[in-house]
N, C-alpha and C positions, 0 to 999 in steps of 0.2 A: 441614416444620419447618425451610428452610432460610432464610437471611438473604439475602432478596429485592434486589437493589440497580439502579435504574434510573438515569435520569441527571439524577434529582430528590428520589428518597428511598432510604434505604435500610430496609428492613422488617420483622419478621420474619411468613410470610407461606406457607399453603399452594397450591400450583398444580394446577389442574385441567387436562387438555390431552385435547382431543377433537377427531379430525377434521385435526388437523396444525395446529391453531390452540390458543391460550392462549383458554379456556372460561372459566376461574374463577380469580379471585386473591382469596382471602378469610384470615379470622384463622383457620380450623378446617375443613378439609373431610373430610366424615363420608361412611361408604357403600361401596358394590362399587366397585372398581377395575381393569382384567385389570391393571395394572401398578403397583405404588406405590415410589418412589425414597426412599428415606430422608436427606433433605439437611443433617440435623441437625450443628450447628458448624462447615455449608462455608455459602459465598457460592455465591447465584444470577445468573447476571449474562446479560444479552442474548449471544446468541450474537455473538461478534466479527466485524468487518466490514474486509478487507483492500481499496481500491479500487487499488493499484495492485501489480499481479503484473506477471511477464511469461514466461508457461507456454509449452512449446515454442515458444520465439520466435526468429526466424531471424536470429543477425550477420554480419557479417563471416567465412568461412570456419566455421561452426558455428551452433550449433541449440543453448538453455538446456536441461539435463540435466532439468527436471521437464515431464514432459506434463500434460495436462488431468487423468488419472488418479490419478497420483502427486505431484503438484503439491497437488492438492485431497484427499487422503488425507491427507499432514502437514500442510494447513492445520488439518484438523477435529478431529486428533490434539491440537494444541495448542490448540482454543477457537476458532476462526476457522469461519465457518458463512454465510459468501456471499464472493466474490470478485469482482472487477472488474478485466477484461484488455483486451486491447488489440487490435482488430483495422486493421492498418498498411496504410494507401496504400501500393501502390510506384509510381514515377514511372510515368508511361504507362498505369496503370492505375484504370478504372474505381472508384470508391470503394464503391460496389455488390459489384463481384467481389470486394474486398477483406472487405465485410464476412462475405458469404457463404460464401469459403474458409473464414474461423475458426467460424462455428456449425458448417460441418461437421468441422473438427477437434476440438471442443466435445463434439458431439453422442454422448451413449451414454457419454460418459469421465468427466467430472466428475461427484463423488459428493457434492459439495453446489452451492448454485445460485450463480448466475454469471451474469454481464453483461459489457458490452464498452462500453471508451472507443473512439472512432474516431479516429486519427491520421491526418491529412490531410497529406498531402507536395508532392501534386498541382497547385495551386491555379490551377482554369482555370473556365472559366464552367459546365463540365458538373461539375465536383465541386462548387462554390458551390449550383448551383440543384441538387444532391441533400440536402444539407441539410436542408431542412424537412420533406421524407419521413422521414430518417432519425430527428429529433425526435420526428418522429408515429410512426412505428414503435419507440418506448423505447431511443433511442440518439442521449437527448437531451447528451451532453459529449463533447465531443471534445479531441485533443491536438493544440498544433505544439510543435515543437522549435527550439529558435535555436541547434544546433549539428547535429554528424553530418552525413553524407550526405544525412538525410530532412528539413535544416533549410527553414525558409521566411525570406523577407524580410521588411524591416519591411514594406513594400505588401501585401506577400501578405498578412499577419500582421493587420492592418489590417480586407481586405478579410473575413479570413473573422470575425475580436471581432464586427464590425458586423450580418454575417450571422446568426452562430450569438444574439445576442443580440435578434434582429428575429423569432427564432421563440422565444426563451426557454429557450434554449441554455445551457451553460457552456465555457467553454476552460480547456484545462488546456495548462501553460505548462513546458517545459523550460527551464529559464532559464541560458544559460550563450552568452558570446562566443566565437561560433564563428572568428572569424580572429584573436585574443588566444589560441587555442587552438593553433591550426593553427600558428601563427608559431611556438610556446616549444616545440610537437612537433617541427619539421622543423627547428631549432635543436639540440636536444638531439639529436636523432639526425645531426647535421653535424658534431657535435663529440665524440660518442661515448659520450652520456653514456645509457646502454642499458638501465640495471637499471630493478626496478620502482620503485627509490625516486624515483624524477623524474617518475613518473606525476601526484603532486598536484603538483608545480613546473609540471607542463605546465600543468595545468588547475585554475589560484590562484583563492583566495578573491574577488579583483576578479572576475575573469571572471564568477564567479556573479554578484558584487555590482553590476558594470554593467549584465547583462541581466536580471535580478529591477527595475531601477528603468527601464528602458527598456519591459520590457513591460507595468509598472505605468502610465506613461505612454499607451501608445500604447492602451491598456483605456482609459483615462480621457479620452480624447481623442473616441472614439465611445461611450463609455458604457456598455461592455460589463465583466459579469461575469466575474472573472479568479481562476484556482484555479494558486497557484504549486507546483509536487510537488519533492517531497524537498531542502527547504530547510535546509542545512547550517550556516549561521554566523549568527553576530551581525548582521552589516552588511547580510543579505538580508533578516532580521527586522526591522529598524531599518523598513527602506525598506516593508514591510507595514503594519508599527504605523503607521508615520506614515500613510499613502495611508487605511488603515481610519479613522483619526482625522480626516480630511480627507474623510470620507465615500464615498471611494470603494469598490466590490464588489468587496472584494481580498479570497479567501483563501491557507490555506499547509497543507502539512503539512509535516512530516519524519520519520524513521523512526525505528528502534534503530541503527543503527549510528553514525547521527551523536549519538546520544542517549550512547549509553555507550563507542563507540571514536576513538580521535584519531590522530592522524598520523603516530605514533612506531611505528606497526604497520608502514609502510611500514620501517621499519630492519629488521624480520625476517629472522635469518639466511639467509645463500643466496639462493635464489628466493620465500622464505616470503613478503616482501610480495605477490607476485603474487595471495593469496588473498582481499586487500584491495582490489583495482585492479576501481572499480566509481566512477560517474562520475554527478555530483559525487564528488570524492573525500573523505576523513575530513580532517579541518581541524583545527588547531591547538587546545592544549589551552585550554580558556575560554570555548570557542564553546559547548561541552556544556550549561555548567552556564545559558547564554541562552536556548539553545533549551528548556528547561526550563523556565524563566519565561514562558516567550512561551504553554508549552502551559499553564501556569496562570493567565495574567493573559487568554486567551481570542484574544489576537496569530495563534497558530498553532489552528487547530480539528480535526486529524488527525494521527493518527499509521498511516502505512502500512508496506509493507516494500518495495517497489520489488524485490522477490524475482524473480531471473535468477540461477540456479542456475548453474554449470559444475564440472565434477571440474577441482577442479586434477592430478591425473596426468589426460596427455594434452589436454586443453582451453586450462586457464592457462595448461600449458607451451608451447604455442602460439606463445608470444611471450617465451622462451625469450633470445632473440636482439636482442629489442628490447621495451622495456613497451609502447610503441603497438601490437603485436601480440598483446597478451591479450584477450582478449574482457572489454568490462566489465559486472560484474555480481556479486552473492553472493545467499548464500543466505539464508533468513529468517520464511521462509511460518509457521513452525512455532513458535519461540519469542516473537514481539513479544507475546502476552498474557501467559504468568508473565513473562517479563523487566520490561515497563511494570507491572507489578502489584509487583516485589522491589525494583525499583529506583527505580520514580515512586510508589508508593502504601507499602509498607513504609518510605521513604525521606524519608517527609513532604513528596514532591514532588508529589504530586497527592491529594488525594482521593478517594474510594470512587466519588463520582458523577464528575467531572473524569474517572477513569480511565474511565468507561461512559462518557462522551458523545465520548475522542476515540479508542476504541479500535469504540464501535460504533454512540451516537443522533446523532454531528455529521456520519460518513459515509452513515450514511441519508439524514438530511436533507438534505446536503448535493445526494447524487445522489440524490435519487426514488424512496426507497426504504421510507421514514418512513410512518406506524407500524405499517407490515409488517411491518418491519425495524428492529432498532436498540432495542427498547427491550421490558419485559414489561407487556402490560397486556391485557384482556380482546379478543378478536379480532385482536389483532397473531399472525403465524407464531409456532410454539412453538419458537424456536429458543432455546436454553439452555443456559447451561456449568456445570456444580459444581463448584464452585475448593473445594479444601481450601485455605486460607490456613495451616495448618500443617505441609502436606508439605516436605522439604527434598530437593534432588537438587542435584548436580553438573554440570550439563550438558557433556553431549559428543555428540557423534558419533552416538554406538552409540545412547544412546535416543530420536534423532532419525528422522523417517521420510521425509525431504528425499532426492531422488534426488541424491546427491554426495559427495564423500567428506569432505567436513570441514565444519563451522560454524567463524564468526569470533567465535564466543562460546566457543569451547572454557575449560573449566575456571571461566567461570562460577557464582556459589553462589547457587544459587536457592531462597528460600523464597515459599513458595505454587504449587500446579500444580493444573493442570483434570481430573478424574477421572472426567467423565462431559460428553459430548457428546451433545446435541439436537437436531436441523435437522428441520424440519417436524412435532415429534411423535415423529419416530425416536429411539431410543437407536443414534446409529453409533458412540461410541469409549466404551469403559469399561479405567479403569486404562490407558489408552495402546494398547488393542487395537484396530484398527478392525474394527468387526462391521456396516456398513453394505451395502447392495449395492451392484455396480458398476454405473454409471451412472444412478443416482437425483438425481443434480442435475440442477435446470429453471434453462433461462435466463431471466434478470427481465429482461422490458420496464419499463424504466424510466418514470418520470412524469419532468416537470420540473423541474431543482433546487431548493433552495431557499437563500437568501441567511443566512448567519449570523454 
């Protein structure tokens, strides 16, 4: 009896669930049951689909506070029922080794299913010709980064669009000027300028906005399908719209933080900005209300959390001494489905289907995961949320299940939360408890992406 909602209709609509798959969606289901949910006056919605975490992931002098475990416990907590991490080249090293270290860090931990982007750092002729294994083994998208340590060049960058595209690949794109960076860092640190409020002056909206239209180009130049992640402003949206309009296979997401926080967080008494200092950084107020349109008008097709956790006691404080010294990243895994549901769908900023396709059918589709994944309808995984659209809570801290000690949403007013979790058929979270077992998530071999 509950209000079915896919990323085409919304319903009202009994579910049958047999064998870990959706059996039956009809107007009336009669008969034995071992188990019946009563969904009456909540929303049913596709289990939530996060593609870009980054679970025990290793920086700069530390490790992100959430493992595969606890990382994937607050994702399912809040509605979120397959994930997408990242298994990282490091220079000199086989891409192979790379990807095999993380299944076994994976393995037996995560309690719902999960997959891996491959970030390429490497770019020599032995990681180029692993590629099309890796495609045909379901680890068809990979990442470069145009800054950090683990950046590539434009040749490199070039070499592998062309590659990953020649087996039917995607590339996912960090997009940010790596020496417009590096220069406003070692500047502010010459002249002393240390807190964490200089963290987004080091790394400004151009930076994003140069390499979002450079790597637009250099897709466009071999033909290759291009996925830009956690797209912050106006002017990297701009340079999307337009390339999409011009026909090229450009997509984008962006998260919550750039959706609902802006820049003036970085003024937080003391060292409090430092809980912000997560890269791209949060951008000027005005940007928010674009990236909003972009996620309606179809410009942006995802919304992820780019979730890298760290305790601010002892982690943030890190850097302490200088904001280049903080590990960047925040936390998130947990809240993007009430928060885009209170703030884009309460808000008349998205619609009921708009919210299902970019919170869970456009990152199916997107990566290879469609109609497994991403959507309710007969033989798809029985993965399912029941949102009360009338619960209210306060978001803090304390009913959060993120390994860290603070969210950047503190005191948030949230109407609507998920009160029952589904992933294959399972009931793992009721009323915010997880009752699931430990290590019941399967890694999904991906199919192919697809273009939208």
């Amino acid at each position: 009896s509950g209000t079915v909602v896919t990323e085409s209709a919304v319903m009202n609509k009994d579910l049958g669930i047999e064998g870990g798959k959706i059996a039956a969606v009809e107007d009336k289901l009669d008969g034995p049951a071992k188990k019946v949910i009563d969904a009456r006056g909540k929303y049913v919605f596709p289990g939530a689909i996060d593609v870009h975490v980054h679970l025990n992931a290793a920086v700069p002098r530390t490790v992100s506070s959430d493992n595969f475990r606890t990382g994937a416990i607050a994702a399912a907590c809040g509605g979120t029922t397959t994930i997408i991490d990242f298994a990282t080249q490091e220079d000199g090293q086989a891409v192979e080794e790379a990807v095999a270290a993380r299944l076994r860090e994976a393995a037996g931990e995560a309690v719902i299913d999960y997959g891996f982007h491959i970030a390429l750092t490497d770019i020599n002729e032995q990681t180029l010709a692993a590629i099309p294994s890796l495609v045909e083994e379901g680890f068809p998208s990979f990442k470069l980064y145009m800054t950090y340590r683990l950046r590539v060049d434009d040749g490199e960058m070039l070499r592998v669009l062309a590659k990953v595209k020649d087996n039917g690949g995607l590339v996912c794109v960090h997009a940010e000027n790596h020496h417009m960076i590096d220069y406003l860092i070692e500047e502010y640190r010459r002249t002393g300028k240390t807190s964490p409020k200089f963290h987004p002056l080091s790394r400004p909206l151009l930076a994003e906005w140069e390499a979002t239209s450079r790597a637009i180009k250099l897709s466009g130049l071999v033909k290759a399908p291009i996925y830009i992640v956690h797209v912050t402003c106006g002017k990297s949206l701009a340079e999307i719209a337009q390339a999409r309009e011009q026909g090229y296979p450009v997509m984008g997401e962006t998260c919550p933080q750039y959706l609902l926080l802006d820049e003036d967080r970085y003024e937080s008494p003391g060292f409090e900005g430092a809980k912000y200092v997560m890269s791209p950084p949060l951008r000027p107020l005005g940007n928010q209300a674009v990236l909003w349109n972009g996620l309606a008008d179809g410009d942006l097709q995802v919304v992820s959390t780019d979730h890298c956790p760290f305790y601010y006691k002892g982690q943030k404080e890190m850097g302490r001494s200088f904001f280049g010294d903080i590990p960047n990243g925040a936390p998130g895994i947990e809240a993007r489905p009430t928060l885009l549901y209170t703030y884009g769908v309460r808000q008349g900023r998205l619609s009921l289907q708009q919210y299902v396709n970019v919170i869970a059918a456009n990152p199916a589709k997107i990566f290879g995961l469609y109609p497994e994944k991403g959507t309710i309808a007969a033989g798809s995984d029985a993965d399912l949320v029941i949102f009360d659209p009338h619960a209210e809570k306060i978001l803090t801290k304390e009913i959060l299940h993120e390994h860290t000690d603070y969210t950047p949403y503190e005191g948030a007013e949230l109407k609507g939360f998920p009160v029952v979790t589904i992933a294959r058929g399972e009931v793992i979270v009721e009323k915010g408890v997880f009752t699931g077992k430990d290590g019941r998530g399967k890694l999904l071999r991906r199919r192919r992406p697809n273009l939208i």
